[in-house]
N, C-alpha and C positions, 0 to 999 in steps of 0.2 A: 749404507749397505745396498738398496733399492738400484743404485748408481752402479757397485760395483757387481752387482750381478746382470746388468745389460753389459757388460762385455766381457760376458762368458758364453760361449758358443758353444753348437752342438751339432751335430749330425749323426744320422741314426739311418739304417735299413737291416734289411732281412733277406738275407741273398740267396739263392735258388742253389746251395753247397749243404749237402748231408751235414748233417751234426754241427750247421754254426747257425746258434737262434737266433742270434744278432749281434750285427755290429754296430761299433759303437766310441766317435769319434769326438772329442771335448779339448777345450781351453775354457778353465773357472779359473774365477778370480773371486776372490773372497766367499766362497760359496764352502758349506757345510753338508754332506750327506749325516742324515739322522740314522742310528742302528737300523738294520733291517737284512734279510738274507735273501738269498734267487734259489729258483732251482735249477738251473745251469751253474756250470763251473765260470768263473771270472778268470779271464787271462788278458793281463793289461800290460802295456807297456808304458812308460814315462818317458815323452821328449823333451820336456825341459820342465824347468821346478822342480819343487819337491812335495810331495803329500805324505800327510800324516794318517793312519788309519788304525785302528782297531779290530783285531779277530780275534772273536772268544773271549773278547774283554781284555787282551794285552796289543799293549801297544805296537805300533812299528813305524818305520820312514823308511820310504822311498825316493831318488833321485831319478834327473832325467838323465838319460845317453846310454848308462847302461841294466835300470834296474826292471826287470820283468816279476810281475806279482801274480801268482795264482790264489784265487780263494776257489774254497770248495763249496759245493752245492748244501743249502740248506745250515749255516753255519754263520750267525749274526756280526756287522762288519758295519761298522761305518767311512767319513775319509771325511777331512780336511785338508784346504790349501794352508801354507807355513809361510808363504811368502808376499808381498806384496803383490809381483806379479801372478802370483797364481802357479797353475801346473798344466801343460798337454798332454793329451793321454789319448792312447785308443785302444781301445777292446773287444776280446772275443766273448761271447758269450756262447761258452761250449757244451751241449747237450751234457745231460747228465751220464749219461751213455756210453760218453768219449772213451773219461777213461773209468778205472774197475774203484767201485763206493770203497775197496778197501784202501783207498790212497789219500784217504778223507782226511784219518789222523795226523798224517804225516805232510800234508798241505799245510794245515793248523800249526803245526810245529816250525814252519821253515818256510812262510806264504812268500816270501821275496828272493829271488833267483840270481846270482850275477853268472851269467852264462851266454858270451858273447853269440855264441851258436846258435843258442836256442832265440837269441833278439832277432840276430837275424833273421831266421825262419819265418816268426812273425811277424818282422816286417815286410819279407818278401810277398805274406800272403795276404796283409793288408792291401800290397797296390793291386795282387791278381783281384780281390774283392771287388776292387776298384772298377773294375771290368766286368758286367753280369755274365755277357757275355761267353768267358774265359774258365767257365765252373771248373773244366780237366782237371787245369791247371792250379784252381785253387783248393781242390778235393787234395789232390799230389801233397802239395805244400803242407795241408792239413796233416794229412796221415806221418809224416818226416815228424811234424812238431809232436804229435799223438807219439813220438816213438820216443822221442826227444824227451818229455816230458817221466815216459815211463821209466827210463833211463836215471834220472834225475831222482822220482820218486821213489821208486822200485829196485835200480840199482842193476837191471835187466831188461833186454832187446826180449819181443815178441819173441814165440818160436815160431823159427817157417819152416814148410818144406824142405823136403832137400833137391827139391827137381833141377833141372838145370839151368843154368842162366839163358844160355842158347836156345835150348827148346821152348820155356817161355815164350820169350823176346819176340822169336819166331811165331810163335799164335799168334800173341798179343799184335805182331804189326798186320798180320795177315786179316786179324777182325778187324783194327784202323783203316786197312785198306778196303776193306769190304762196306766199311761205315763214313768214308769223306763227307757227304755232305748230311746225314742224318747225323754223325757224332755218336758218341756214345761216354757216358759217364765212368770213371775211377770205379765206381762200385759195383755197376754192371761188371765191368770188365775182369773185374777179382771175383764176382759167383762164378762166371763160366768158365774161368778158366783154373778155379779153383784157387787161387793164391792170395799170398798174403800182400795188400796196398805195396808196403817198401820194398820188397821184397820183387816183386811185378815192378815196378818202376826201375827199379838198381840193374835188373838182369836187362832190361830193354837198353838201359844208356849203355851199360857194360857192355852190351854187345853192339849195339848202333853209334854210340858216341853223343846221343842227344837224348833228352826225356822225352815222352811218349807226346804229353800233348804240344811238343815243339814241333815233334818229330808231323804228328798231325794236321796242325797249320801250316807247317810246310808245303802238305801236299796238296794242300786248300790253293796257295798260294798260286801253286803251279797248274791245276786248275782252271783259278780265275785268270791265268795268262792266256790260255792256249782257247778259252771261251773269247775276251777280249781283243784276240787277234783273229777269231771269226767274226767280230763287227756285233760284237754284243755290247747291250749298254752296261757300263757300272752297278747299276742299282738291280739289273736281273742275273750278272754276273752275282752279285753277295750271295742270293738268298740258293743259286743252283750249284756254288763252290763250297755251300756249309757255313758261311758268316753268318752271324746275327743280324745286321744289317748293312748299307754301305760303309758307314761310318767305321763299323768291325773291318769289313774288309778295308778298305783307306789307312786305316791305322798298321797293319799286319803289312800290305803291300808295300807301304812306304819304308818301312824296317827292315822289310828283306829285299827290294831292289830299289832302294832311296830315291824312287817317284812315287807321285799319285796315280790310281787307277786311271784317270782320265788323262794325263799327261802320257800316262805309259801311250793310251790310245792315239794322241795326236802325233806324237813321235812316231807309230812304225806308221799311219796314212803317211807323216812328212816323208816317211823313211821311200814310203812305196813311189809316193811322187817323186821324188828324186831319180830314182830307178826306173821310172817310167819315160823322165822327162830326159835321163843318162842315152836309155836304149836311143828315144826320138833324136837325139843328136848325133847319135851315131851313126846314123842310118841314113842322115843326111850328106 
């Protein structure tokens, strides 16, 4: 046993996103959780293996690829591995807050989800996690799943507004623009402008064609070009186009014009010497 629990891995943080207390990444191998309950909700997905668990004192299994598990807040659970090789898993651990205590019972009843929609989601917003960086976008992601979930449990979508999707949209990009390099968070952006998370997201791409924090990198982007081609360096471009650091910005520039910051720079000096060296010959 001592053996097969040195290769079971883990990684853990706490990432600067409303309502996720932690995350929370594993591969066990012969490893037993004892009964015990959180007070966050558990929202897990399985990538491969399978785990056996207990809620409430009844049993259940889980597989990987497609099975996503919610346990609820304050509600006793333990888990084992079934298999030899064990099981991967990562999880959220979702403020109690997420969603409304009265969906507690019905977690208890039905903790294992096969809902390809809903995996995706939280895989999506695993890799944004992945990014501290990237909160917008993993708030966004959040709130879809939060909808997703209610859906599932409740059997009903939030009520929003009835305002328009256009006039939204149109705030909403006009505060983005007003905010490039400070940023501004999903939740801010739903007090002031009064709306509801999905709702504010759906009417911005509806109407622009792209989600809000794409839409915002974007302009980050363009930005750090038009700094870059005044003869700025990389690392003071990041921090006055809104990146978290260069590394944020390198990662973002190379995605939307397939160089790095710094090669963008050497390419338009090669570009201007040429054009210099073009006229000098002409002239001859």
């Amino acid at each position: 046993m001592p053996e097969e629990r040195s290769r079971s891995r883990i990684t853990a943080w706490r990432p600067q996103v409303a309502g996720v207390a932690e995350v929370f990444h594993a591969h066990f191998v012969g490893h037993a959780y004892p009964a015990h309950t959180h007070d966050t909700w558990t929202l897990m997905i399985v990538d491969d293996g399978c785990v056996d668990f207990a809620l409430d004192r009844r049993r259940h299994g889980a597989t990987g690829a497609r099975s996503t598990l919610l346990l609820p807040p304050g509600v006793s659970h333990d888990g084992r591995t079934v298999t030899p090789a064990g099981f991967r898993k990562r999880v959220l651990y979702l403020d109690a807050a997420v969603l409304p205590g009265s969906l507690v019972g019905t977690a208890v009843g039905a903790p294992v989800l096969d809902d390809a929609l809903l995996r995706g989601r939280i895989d999506r917003l695993h890799t944004a996690l992945g990014h501290e960086e990237d909160a917008f976008e993993a708030e966004s992601r959040l709130a879809f799943i939060r909808e997703r979930l209610l859906v599932r449990l409740a059997d009903a979508l939030p009520a929003v507004p009835g305002r328009g999707a256009g006039r939204l949209a149109a705030e909403l990009r006009e505060l983005l623009d007003a905010r490039i390099t400070a940023g501004m968070s999903l939740r801010e952006a739903t007090a002031i402008l009064q709306a509801h998370p999905t709702h504010l997201i759906r009417s911005f791409k509806q109407t622009y064609g792209l989600p809000p924090h794409t839409y915002l990198t974007g302009r980050r982007v363009d930005r750090a070009r038009r700094l870059l081609l005044e003869g700025r360096r990389p690392a003071e471009v990041a921090a006055e186009a809104g990146f978290y650091d260069q590394a944020h910005l390198s990662r973002h520039f190379s995605r939307h014009l397939g160089i790095t910051p710094g090669r963008y720079v050497s390419s338009v000096r090669a570009a201007g010497a040429d054009s210099v060296a073009g006229a000098a010959g002409g002239g001859g």
